[in-house]
C-alpha positions in Angstrom: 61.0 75.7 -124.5 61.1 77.4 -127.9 64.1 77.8 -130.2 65.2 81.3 -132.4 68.0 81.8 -134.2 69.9 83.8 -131.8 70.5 85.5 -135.5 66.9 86.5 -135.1 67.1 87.7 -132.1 70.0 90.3 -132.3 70.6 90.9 -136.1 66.9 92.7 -136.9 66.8 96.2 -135.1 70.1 96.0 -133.8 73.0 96.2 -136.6 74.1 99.4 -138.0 71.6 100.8 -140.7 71.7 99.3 -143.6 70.3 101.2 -147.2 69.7 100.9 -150.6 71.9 102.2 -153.1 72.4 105.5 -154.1 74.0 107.1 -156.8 76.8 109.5 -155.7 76.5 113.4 -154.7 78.1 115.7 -157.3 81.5 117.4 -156.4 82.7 114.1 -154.5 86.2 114.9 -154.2 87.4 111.4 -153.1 87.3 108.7 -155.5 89.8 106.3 -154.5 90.2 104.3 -151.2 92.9 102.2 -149.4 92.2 100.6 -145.7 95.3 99.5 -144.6 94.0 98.0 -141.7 92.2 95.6 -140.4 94.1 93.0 -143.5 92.5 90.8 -145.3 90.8 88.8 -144.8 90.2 89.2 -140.8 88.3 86.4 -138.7 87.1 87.8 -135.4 84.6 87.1 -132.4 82.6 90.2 -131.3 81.8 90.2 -127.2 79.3 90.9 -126.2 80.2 90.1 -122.9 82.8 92.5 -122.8 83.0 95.1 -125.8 85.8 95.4 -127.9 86.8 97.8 -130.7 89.1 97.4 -133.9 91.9 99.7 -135.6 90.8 101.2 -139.2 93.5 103.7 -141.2 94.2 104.0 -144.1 94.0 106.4 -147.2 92.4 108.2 -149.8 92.9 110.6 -153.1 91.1 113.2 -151.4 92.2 117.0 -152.9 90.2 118.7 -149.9 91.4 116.7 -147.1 90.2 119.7 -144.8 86.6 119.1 -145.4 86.3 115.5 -146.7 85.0 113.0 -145.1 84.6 108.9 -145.2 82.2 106.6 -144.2 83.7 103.2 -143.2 80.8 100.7 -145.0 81.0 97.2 -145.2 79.2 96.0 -148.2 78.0 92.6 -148.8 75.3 91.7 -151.6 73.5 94.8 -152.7 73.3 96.3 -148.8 75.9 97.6 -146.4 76.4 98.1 -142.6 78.0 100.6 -141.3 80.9 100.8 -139.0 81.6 104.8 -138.5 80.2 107.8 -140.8 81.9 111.0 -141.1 85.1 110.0 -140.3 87.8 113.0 -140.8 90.8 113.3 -143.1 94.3 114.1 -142.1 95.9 116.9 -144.3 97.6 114.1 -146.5 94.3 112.5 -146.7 94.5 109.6 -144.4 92.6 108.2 -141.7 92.6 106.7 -138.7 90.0 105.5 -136.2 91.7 103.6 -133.2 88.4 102.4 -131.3 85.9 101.5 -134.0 82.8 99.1 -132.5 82.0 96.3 -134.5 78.7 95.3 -132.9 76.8 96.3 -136.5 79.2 94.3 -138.4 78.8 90.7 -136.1 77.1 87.6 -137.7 77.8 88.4 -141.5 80.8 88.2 -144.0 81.2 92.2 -145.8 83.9 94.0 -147.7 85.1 96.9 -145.4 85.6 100.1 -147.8 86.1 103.7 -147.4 83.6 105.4 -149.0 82.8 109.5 -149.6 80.5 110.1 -146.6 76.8 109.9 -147.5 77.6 109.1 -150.9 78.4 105.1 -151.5 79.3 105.0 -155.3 78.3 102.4 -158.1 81.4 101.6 -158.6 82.9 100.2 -155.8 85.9 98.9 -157.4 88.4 102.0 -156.5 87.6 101.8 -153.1 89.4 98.7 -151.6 89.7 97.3 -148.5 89.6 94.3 -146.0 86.9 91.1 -145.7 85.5 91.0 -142.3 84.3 87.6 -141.3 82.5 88.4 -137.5 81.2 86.1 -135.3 79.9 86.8 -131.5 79.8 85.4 -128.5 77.3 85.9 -125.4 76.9 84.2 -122.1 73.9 83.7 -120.3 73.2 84.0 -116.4 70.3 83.7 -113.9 69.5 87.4 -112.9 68.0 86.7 -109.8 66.4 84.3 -106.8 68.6 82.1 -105.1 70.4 80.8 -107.9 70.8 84.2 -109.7 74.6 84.8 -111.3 74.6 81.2 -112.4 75.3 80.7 -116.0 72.9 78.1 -117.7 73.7 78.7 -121.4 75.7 80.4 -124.0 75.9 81.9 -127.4 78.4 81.8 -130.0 78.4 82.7 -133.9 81.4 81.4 -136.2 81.3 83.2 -139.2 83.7 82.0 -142.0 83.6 83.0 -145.7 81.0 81.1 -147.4 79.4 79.6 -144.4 78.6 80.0 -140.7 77.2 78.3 -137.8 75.6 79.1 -134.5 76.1 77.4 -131.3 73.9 76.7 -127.9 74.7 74.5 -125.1 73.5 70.9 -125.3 70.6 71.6 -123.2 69.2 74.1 -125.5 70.1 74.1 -129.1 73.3 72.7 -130.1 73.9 73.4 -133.2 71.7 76.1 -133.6 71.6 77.3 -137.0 74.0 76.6 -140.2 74.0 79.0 -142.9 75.3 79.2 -146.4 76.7 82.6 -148.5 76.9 83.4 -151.9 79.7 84.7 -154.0 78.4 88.4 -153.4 78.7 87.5 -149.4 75.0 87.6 -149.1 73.8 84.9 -146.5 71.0 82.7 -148.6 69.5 80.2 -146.8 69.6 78.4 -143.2 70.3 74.4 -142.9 70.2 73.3 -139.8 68.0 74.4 -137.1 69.0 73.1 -133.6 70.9 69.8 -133.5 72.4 67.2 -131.4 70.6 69.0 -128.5 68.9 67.7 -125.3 65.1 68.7 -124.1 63.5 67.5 -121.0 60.6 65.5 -123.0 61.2 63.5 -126.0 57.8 64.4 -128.1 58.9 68.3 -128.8 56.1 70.5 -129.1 53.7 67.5 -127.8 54.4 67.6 -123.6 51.3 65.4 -123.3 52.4 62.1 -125.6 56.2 62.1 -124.0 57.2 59.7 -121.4 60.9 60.1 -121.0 63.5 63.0 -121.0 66.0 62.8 -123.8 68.7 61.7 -121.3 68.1 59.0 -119.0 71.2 58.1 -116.8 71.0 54.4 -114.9 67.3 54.6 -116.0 66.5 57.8 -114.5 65.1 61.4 -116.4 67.8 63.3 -116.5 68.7 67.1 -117.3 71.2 69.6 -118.6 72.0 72.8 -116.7 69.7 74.8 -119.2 66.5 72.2 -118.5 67.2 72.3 -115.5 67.0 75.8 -115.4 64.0 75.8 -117.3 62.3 73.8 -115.4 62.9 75.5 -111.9 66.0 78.1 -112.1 64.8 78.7 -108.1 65.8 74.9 -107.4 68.4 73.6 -104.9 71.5 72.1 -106.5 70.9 73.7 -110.0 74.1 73.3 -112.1 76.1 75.5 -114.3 76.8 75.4 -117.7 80.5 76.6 -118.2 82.5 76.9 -121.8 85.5 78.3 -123.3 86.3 78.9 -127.1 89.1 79.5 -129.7 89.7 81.1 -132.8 92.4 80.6 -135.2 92.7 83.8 -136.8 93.9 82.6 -139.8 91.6 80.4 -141.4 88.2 81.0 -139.0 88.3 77.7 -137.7 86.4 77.4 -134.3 86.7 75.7 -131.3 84.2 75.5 -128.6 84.9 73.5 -124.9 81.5 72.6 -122.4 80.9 71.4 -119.8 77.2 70.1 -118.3 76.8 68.7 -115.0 73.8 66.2 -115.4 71.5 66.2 -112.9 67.7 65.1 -112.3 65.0 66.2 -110.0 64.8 65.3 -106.7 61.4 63.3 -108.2 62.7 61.9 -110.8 59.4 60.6 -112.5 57.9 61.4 -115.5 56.7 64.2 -116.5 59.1 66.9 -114.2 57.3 70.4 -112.9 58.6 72.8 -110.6 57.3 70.9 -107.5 59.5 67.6 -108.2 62.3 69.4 -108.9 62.1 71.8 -106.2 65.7 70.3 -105.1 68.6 69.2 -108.3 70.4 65.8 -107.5 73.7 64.7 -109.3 73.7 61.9 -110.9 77.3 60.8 -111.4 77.8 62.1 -115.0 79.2 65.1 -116.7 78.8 65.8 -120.3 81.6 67.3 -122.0 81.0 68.7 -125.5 83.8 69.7 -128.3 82.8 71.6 -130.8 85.0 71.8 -134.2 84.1 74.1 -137.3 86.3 73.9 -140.3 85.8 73.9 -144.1 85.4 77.6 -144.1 82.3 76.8 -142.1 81.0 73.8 -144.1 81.7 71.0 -142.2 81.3 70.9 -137.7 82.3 68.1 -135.9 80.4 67.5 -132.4 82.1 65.0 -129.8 80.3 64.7 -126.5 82.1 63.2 -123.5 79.9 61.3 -120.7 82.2 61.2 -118.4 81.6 59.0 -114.4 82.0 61.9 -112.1 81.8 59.5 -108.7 83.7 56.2 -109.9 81.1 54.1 -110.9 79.5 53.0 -114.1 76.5 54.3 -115.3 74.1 53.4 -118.2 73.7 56.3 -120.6 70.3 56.5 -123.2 69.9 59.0 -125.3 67.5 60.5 -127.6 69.7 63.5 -129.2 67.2 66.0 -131.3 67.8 67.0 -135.0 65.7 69.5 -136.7 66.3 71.0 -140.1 65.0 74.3 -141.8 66.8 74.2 -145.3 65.4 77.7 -146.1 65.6 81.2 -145.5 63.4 81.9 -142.1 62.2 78.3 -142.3 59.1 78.6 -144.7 57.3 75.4 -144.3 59.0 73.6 -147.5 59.1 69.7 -147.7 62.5 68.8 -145.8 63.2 65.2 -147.5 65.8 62.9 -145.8 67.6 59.6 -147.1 68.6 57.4 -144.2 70.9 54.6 -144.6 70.3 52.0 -146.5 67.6 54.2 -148.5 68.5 54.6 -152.6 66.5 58.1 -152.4 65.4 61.0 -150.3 61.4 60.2 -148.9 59.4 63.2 -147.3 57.7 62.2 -143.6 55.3 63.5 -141.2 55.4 63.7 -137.5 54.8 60.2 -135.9 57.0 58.8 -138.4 59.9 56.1 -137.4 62.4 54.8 -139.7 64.5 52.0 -138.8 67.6 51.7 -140.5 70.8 49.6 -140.1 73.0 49.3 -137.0 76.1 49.7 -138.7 78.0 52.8 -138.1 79.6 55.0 -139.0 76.9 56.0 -141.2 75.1 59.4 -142.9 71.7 60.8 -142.8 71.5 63.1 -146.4 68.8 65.9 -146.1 67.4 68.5 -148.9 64.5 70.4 -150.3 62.0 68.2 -152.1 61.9 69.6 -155.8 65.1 71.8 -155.3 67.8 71.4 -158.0 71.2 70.2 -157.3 73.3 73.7 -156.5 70.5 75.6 -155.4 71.6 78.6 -153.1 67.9 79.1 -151.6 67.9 76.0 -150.1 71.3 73.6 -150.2 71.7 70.2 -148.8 73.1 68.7 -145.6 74.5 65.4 -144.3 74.4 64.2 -140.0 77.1 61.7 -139.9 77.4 59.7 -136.9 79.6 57.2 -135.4 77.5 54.7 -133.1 74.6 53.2 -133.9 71.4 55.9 -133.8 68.5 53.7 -135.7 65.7 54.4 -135.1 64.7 58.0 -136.1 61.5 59.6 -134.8 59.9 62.3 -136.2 57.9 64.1 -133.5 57.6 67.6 -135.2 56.8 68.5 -139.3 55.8 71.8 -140.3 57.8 74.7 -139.8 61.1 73.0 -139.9 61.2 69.1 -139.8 62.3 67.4 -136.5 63.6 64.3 -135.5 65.2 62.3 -132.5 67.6 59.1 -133.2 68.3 56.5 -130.2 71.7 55.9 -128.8 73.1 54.1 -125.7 76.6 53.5 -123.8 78.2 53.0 -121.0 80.3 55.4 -119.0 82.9 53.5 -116.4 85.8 55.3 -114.3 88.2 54.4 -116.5 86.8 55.6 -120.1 82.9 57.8 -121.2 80.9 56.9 -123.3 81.8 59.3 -126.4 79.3 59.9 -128.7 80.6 61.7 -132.5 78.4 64.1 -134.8 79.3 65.6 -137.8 77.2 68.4 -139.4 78.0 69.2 -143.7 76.5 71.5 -145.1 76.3 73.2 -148.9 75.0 73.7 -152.2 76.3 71.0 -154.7 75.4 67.4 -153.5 79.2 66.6 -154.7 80.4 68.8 -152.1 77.9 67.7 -149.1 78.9 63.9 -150.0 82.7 65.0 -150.1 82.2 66.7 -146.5 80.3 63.7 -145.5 82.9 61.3 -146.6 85.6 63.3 -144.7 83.6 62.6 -141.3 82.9 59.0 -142.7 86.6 58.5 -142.7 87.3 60.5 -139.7 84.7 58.1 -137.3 86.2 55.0 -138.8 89.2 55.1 -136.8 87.9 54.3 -133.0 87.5 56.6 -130.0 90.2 55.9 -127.6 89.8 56.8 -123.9 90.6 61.1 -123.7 90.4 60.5 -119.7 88.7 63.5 -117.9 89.0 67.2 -119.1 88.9 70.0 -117.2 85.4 72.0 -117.1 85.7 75.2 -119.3 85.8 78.5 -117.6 82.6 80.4 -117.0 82.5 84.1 -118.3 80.7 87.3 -117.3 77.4 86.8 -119.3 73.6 88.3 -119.8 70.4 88.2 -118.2 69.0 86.8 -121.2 65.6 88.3 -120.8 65.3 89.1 -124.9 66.2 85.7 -125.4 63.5 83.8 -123.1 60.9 86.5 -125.0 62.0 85.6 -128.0 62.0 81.8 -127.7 58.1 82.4 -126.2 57.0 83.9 -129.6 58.3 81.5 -131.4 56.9 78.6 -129.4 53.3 80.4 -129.5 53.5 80.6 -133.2 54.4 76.8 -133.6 51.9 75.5 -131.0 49.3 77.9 -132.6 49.8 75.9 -136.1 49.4 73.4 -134.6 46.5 73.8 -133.7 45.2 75.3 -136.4 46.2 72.3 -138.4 44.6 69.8 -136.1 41.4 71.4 -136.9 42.0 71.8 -140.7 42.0 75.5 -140.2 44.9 76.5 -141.7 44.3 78.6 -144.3 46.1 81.2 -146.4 44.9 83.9 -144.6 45.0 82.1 -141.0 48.7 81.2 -141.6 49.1 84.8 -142.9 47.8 86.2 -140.1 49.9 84.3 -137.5 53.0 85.2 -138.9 51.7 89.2 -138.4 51.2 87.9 -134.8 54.4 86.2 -134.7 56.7 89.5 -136.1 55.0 91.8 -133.9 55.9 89.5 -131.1 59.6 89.2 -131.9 59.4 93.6 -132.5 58.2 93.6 -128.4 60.3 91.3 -127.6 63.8 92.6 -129.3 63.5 95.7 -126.9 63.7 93.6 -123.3 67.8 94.4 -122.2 70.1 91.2 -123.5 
C-alpha cells in the first residue's frame, strides 16, 4: 500500500486556474463589488459523489451594466481560483448566478470577490465579499469482479479557517493529512501524515521483517475492509466500509461516523497473499470510529469502538500507525518527538523503540529539529492518548517519520474496548500544549460503556482508479530511497532525479477517471 494526500491527488491539474497577478485593463468601468451571497463566512462540503452548486448575487458600481462583466475569483495568498468568468450584469448592475460549481474552490480557505472580468485589480479592498471554507467528500467502491459495487474506503476534507484535516478509513490512512493556514489564507505546511490507521503488516515499507498485522483479534491477523480489499478485493466474504458525516455550518466543526467489519483470511497465518485469503472470515468484532474536528481545525479527537459482534469476549492487540510530515510536500526534514517522561524533543531512525511510562492519559509532542517556536513552514503537533501505548516503534524515517505504539483490551458483550486519540496541531508551542491539555483533560474523565451504534450509511462512491495510481507512485518513490540509501547511493542528483520520476508519475496517474 502507499499513502497520498488525497490533496495531491485532486488539487494539482484539477482546480480552477489559478494566475499571477495582473495589473488592471484601462477603461474598467466597475470598481466596486458587493456579493451578497453566499455570507460570511460559509463552511461547506463539496460532493463529489453527487455534484452540487451554490447561489452567488450580488452588486456592483458598474456605469455600463450592458457590456460589463465579472469574474467571481476567490483569492487566497497572492493566487486565486476561479469560480465563473464573464458573468453578466443586469441593467442596475447586479448579478446573479443560481448554479455556480464549486469543485475548483474544494480543499482551501479564499475570499470570494467580484472582480472586472479578466482584470483582478491591486487593490482588492473595494471589492468585498464572502470567506469560503470547502471541504469534500468522496466514496470509494470496487468497480468490478465479484465483489464489485462494494465500498472499501472513503474520503473526506474539513476545511476550517486556519486549519484543515483530511480523513481515510482506519484501514487506510486515518487521519490523513493536517494542515495549517496563514493570515493571508495561504495553506503553509502539512503536520500529520496518516495516523491512528491500520495496515496488514506492522514493519511499513519492510513486508519482509513483519510478523503480525497491526490488529490481531483472540490472537489472530486480522484486517479492515480496505486490507482486506487490498489484499484480495476478488475474495469471498469481503466486508464493507460504511460512514456518514456532519457539518455544523456555523463554526466548521466536523463529524465523521464508521463502521469496519474486522475480518481475517480464511489462513490466517503470517504473512497473508491472495491465496490464503481467497475466502474473508468474521471474526466477532466491529470497529466503530468517531471522528471530531474542532478548534477551527486545530484540534481532532479520534474514538474507536471494538465492539463483540457475536456475544463473546474477544482479546483485542493493536499496533495503531503514526507518521508525521511537518512540512510542505514532506521534504525529508528531521521530525523530532518528545515522549513522555522525556525533558526534550530527540531525533530517531527506523528500528528505533522507546519505552515510556504506562500511565495515561499522556502526550507525544512532535516538531522540526532547528525550527523556531511560531514557525509557519513547519508548526508543531501533539498525539494524546488515553490508554497505555508504550512502546513506540519506529519502522519508517526518511520521507516523513513513522511510528507504531502498542495497545491492548478487551471487548465483552456488554461493553468494547474504546480506544481515544487526539490529534493538535499549530504554530506556537503555547497553543499546541493548550490543545494538548484540552484532550489531557477531556481523557481524564473515563470511557463509560456507549453500547452498540448503528453502522453508518454507505453512499454512491468512485472507482478510485486515480487513487490506487497515485498511491503506486508514491510507494515506488519511497521503496526506491530506500534502496538507494541502503547502498549509500543517495545523492543529490540521484534523489533529484527520483523526485522527476516521482512527478511524472503522479502527472499519468491524475488523468485515470476518480
Amino acid at each position: 500500500m502507499t499513502r497520498v494526500s488525497r490533496r495531491l491527488a485532486t488539487v494539482a491539474g484539477l482546480t480552477a486556474a489559478v494566475a499571477l497577478w495582473i495589473a488592471p485593463q484601462a477603461g474598467a468601468t466597475i470598481t466596486s463589488s458587493q456579493i451578497t451571497s453566499p455570507s460570511d463566512l460559509t463552511y461547506s462540503i463539496y460532493d463529489l459523489d453527487n455534484p452540487d452548486t451554490i447561489a452567488v448575487s450580488g452588486t456592483t458600481n458598474s456605469d455600463n451594466p450592458s457590456t460589463d462583466q465579472v469574474d467571481l475569483d476567490c483569492f487566497h495568498g497572492g493566487t486565486w481560483s476561479t469560480l465563473a468568468n464573464q458573468v453578466p450584469l443586469e441593467s442596475d448592475g447586479s448579478f446573479s448566478l443560481p448554479d455556480a460549481d464549486p469543485f475548483g474552490l474544494r480543499l482551501e480557505v479564499c475570499h470570494l470577490r467580484a472582480v472586472p472580468s479578466g482584470t483582478p485589480p491591486e487593490n482588492l479592498a473595494p471589492f468585498a465579499g464572502p470567506v469560503l471554507a470547502t471541504g469534500s467528500r468522496q466514496s470509494y467502491l470496487i468497480s468490478d469482479g465479484p465483489n464489485d459495487g462494494t465500498q472499501y474506503d472513503y474520503d473526506i476534507w474539513g476545511q476550517q479557517l486556519t486549519a484543515a484535516n483530511e480523513y481515510d478509513s482506519a484501514g487506510d490512512c486515518g487521519l490523513v493529512d493536517g494542515y495549517l493556514f496563514d493570515s493571508s489564507l495561504e495553506q503553509t505546511t502539512v503536520t500529520w501524515y496518516c495516523a491512528d490507521w491500520y495496515w496488514w503488516y506492522e514493519n511499513y515499507g519492510n513486508e519482509e521483517a513483519s510478523t503480525r498485522s497491526q490488529i490481531k483479534v483472540d490472537g489472530a491477523n486480522a484486517l479492515t475492509p480496505y486490507t482486506a480489499r487490498d489484499l484480495n478485493e476478488g475474495g469471498s466474504g469481503l466486508p464493507a466500509v460504511s460512514y456518514d458525516y456532519s457539518l455544523d455550518p456555523a463554526t466548521g466543526d466536523l463529524t465523521i461516523t464508521e463502521s469496519n467489519p474486522i475480518v481475517k483470511c480464511g489462513n490466517a497465518s503470517f504473512p497473508p497473499d491472495e491465496t490464503k485469503c481467497a475466502s474473508f472470515v468474521g471474526t466477532g468484532v466491529r470497529l466503530n470510529r468517531t471522528i471530531t474536528q474542532g478548534n477551527d481545525g486545530h484540534l481532532v479527537f479520534i474514538t474507536d469502538n471494538w465492539m463483540s459482534t457475536d456475544g463473546g469476549s474477544h482479546s483485542i492487540d493493536l499496533l495503531p500507525q503514526n507518521d508525521q510530515c511537518f512540512n510542505e510536500d514532506c521534504p525529508e526534514s528531521e521530525v523530532q518527538d518528545k515522549f513522555p517522561g522525556e525533558t526534550s524533543y530527540s531525533s530517531h531512525e527506523e528500528g528505533d523503540v522507546v519505552q515510556f511510562s504506562d500511565s495515561a492519559p499522556a502526550a507525544v509532542y512532535v516538531k522540526v529539529a532547528g525550527a523556531p517556536d511560531g514557525e509557519t513552514s513547519t508548526g508543531r503537533g501533539a498525539i494524546v492518548f488515553d490508554r497505555p501505548a508504550s512502546p513506540a516503534t519506529f519502522n519508517s524515517v526518511g520521507y516523513d517519520s513513522e511510528f507504531y505504539f502498542h495497545q491492548t483490551g478487551t471487548s465483552t458483550p456488554a461493553c468494547p474496548a474504546t480506544f481515544r486519540f487526539a490529534y493538535a496541531q499549530d504554530y506556537d508551542n503555547a497553543d499546541v500544549q493548550a490543545l494538548a491539555q484540552t484532550a489531557l483533560s477531556r481523557f481524564a474523565t473515563p470511557v463509560t460503556c456507549p453500547g452498540p451504534n448503528p453502522s453508518p450509511t454507505v453512499p454512491v462512491g468512485h472507482t478510485g482508479k486515480r487513487k490506487r495510481a497515485l498511491r503506486k507512485c508514491k510507494r515506488n518513490f519511497k521503496k526506491a530511497v530506500k534502496k538507494k540509501r541502503a547502498r549509500h547511493r543517495l545523492s543529490k542528483h540521484a534523489k533529484k532525479h527520483l523526485k522527476k520520476k516521482f512527478k511524472k508519475c503522479k502527472r499519468r496517474a491524475r488523468k485515470l477517471p476518480a
